[in-house]
C-alpha positions in Angstrom: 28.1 -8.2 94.4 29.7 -11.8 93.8 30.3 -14.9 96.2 31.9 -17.4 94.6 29.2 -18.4 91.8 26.8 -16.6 93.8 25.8 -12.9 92.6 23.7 -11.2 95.4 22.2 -7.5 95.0 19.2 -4.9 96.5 17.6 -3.6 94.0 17.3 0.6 92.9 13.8 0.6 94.5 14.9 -0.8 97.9 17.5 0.7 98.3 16.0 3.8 97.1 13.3 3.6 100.4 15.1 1.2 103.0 18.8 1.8 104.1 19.3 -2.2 104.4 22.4 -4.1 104.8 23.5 -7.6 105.2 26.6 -9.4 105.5 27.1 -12.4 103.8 29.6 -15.6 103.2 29.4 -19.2 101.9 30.5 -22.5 104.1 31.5 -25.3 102.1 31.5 -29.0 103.5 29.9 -28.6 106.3 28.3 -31.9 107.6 25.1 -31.6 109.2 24.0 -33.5 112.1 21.7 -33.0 115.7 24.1 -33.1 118.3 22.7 -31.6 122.0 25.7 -32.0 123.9 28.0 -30.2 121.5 25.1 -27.4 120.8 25.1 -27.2 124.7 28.7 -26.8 125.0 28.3 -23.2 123.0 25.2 -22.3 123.6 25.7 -22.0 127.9 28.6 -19.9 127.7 26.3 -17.3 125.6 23.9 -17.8 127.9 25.5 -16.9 131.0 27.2 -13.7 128.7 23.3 -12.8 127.7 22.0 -12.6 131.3 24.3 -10.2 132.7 24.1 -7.9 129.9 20.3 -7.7 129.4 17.2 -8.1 131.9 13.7 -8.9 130.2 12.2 -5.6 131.7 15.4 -3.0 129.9 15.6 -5.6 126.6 13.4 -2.9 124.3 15.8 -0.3 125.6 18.6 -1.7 123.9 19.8 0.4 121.0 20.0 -2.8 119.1 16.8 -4.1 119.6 14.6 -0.9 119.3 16.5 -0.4 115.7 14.7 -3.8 114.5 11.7 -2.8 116.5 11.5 0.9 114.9 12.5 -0.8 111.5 9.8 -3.5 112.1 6.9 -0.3 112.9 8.4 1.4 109.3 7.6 -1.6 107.5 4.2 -2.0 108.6 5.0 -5.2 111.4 4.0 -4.8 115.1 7.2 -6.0 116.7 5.3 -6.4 120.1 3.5 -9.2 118.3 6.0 -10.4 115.7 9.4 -10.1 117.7 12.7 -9.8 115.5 14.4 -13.3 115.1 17.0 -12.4 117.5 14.9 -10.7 120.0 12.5 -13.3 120.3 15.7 -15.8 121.0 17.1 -13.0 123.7 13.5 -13.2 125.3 13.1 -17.0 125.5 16.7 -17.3 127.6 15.8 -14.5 129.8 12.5 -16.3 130.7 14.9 -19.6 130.8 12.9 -21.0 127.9 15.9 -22.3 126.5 15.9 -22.8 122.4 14.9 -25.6 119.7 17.8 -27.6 119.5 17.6 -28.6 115.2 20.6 -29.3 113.6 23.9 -28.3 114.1 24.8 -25.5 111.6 20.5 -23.9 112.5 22.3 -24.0 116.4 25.3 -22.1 115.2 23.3 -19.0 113.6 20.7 -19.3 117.2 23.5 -18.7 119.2 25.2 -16.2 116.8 22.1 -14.5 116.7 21.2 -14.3 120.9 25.5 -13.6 120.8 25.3 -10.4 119.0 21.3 -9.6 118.9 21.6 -9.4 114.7 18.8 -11.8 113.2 20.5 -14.5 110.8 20.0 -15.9 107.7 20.8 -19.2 107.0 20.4 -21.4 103.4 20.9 -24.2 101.6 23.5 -23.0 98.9 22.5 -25.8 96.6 18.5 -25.2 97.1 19.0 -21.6 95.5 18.1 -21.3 91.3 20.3 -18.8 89.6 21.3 -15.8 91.5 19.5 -13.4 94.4 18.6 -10.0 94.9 16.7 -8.2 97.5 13.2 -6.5 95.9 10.1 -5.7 96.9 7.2 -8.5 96.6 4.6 -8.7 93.9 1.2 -8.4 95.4 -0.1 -11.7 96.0 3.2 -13.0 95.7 3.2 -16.3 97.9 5.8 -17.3 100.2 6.5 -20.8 101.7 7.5 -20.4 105.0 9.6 -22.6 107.6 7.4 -23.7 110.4 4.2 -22.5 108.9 1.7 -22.2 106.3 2.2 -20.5 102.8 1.4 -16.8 103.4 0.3 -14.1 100.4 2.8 -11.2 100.6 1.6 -7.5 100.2 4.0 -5.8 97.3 5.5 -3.0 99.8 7.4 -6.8 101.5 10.7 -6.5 101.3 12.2 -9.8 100.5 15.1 -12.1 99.3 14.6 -14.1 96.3 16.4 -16.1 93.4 15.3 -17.4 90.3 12.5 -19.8 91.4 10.9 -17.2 93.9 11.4 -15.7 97.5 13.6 -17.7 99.9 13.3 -15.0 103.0 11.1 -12.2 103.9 13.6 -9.6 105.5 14.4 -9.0 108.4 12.7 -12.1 109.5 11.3 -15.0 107.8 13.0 -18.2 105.8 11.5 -20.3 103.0 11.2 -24.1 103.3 12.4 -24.5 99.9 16.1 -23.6 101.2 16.4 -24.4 104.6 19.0 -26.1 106.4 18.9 -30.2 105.6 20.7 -33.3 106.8 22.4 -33.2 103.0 23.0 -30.0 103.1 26.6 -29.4 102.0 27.3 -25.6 101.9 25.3 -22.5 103.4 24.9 -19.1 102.5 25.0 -17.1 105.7 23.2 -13.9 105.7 23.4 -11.1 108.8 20.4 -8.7 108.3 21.4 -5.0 108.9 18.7 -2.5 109.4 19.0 1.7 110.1 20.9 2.4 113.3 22.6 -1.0 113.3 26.6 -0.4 112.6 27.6 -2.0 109.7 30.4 -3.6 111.5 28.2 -5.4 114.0 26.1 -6.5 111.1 29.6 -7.6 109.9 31.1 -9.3 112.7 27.7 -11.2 113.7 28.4 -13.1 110.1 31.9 -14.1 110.9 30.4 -14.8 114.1 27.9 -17.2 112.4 30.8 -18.7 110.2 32.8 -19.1 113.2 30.3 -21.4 115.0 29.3 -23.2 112.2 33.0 -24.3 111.6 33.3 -25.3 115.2 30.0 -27.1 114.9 29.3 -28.4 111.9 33.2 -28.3 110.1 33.8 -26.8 106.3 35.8 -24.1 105.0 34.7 -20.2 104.1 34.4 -19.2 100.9 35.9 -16.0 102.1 37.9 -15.3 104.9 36.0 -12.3 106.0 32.2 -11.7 105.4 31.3 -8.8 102.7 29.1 -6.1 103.3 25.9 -5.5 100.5 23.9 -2.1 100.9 
């Protein structure tokens, strides 16, 4: 499948074992900046909206949720350990925890994330060598993680990866190589789909994404609506 300049694909033998999907589209111009009060000024509203719809006790009972939990026991993670991305985000407003506020376009996919409980994707357009495709890890394949140290993947790890080497560990880990940056200019926003997710929530938590990021951060889509992969 083709973005813009961008060609993104799963490979045979993924999709041959995992039914994975992910929506994507590209922002151009954004202008990134740390900005509290504005990330505030979208972030409460969601708040309020995530508190009467879940409680911390029922959260696993969410047919969302326990898709990315079951999905996260197929691929060999513990999710009580290692929460999805946008569980662990649901969890930390439900204890009033509140989240990291980093930049304004990393703000945009956190609250599009706790919005719509689909983990997101978010990269440096500019940071990424030739074009991607979803495959399985070589063993001892290494992987440079945001927030942490460089990890050796097993070769059953699904993961996202361009010409240079992996950029994202699905459903739930991003590389340091293309995060977000002050000079970032345009991001490739990716909604992770996983069995029992419907494909247009998976969908609609991109344009989601897109939506805050314009409000946020400015730019322009590269396409009006986010495209489906599977």
């Amino acid at each position: 499948m083709k973005v813009g300049d961008l060609e993104i694909n799963i490979s045979k033998e993924v999709s041959e074992q995992y039914e994975i999907l992910v929506a994507i589209n590209i922002i151009e111009g954004v202008i990134i900046e740390r900005n509290k009060e504005k990330t505030s000024k979208y972030l409460l509203p969601v708040i309020n909206e995530i508190k009467q719809r879940y409680t911390i006790e029922k959260l696993k009972e969410d047919p969302i949720i326990r898709a990315y939990r079951d999905f996260y026991w197929r691929i060999g993670i513990d999710p009580t350990k290692q929460r999805p991305s946008s569980e662990a985000l649901i969890r930390r407003i439900l204890r009033d925890k509140g989240i990291p506020i980093i930049n304004n376009v990393v703000d945009a996919g956190n609250i599009a994330s706790i919005k719509t409980a689909i983990p997101i994707g978010l990269y440096d357009k500019d940071a990424i060598t030739g074009n991607l495709i979803f495959r399985f890890a070589e063993e001892n394949e290494v992987f440079d993680p945001i927030g942490g140290e460089k990890e050796i993947l097993k070769a059953n790890q699904i993961i996202l990866a361009d010409n240079r080497g992996i950029i994202h560990v699905f459903p739930h880990r991003d590389s340091k190589r293309t995060m977000i940056k002050e000079s970032t200019k345009r991001v490739l926003v990716v909604a992770c789909g996983v069995p029992g997710v419907p494909d247009n929530l998976v969908l609609r938590a991109s344009d989601i994404t897109v939506e805050y990021i314009i409000k946020m951060a400015g730019g322009k889509p590269l396409l009006e609506g986010s495209i489906l992969i599977r």
